[in-house]
C-alpha positions in Angstrom: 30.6 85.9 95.3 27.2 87.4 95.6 27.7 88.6 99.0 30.8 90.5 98.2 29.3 92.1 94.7 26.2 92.9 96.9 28.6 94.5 99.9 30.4 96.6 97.3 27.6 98.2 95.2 26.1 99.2 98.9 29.4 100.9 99.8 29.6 102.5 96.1 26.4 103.3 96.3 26.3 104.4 100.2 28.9 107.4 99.6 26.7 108.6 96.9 23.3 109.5 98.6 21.2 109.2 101.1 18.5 106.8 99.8 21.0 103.9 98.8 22.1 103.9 102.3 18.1 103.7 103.6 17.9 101.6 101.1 21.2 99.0 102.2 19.9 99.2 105.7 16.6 98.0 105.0 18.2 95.0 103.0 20.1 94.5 105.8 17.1 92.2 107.7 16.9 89.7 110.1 15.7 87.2 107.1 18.8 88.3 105.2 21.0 87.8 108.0 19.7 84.6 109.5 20.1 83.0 106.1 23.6 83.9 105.5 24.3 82.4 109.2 22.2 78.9 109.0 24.8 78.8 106.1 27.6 80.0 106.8 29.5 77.2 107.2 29.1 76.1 103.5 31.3 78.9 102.4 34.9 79.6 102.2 37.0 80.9 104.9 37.0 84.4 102.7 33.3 84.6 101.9 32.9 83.8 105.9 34.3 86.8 106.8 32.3 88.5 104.4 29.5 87.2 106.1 31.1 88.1 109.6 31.1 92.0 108.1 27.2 91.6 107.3 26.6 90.6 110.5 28.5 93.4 112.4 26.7 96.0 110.6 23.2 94.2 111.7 21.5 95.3 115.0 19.4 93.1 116.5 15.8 93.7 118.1 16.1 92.3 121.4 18.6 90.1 123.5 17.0 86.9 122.3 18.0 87.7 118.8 21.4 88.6 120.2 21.8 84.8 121.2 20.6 83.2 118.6 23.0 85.5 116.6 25.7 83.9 119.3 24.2 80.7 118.8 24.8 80.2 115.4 28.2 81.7 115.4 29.5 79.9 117.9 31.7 76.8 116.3 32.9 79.6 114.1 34.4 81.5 116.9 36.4 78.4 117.6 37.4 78.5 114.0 41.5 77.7 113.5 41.4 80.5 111.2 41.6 84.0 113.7 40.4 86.1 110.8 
């Protein structure tokens, strides 16, 4: 529930200026990120493709970061749910 009250006040707050969207991205870590994946699987199918959406709109460093990104979403990929 957090995660989707966070994702819309960025969006509400992204159309309206500049400095919430610095502001979104900087929030948008690899600490912020990495926590939501080591525990993703603890949340609903819905909340998971919340998490899914967080993740697209990260960009990793490097290509390590890129696997481990792969690395912990893997099992989900296989997940019986195509959402």
């Amino acid at each position: 529930n957090c995660l989707s009250a966070l994702q819309e006040i960025w969006s509400a707050e992204a159309s309206s200026s500049e400095e919430a969207s610095m502001e979104r991205d900087a929030l948008l870590s690899k600490t912020i990120v990495y926590y939501f994946l080591n525990r993703i699987r603890e949340f609903s199918e819905w909340a998971q493709c919340l998490v899914l959406e967080l993740v697209a709109k990260y960009v990793p460093s490097d290509n390590s970061e890129v696997f481990d990104i792969m690395n912990l979403l893997e099992d989900r990929l296989q997940h019986a749910n195509g959402a």
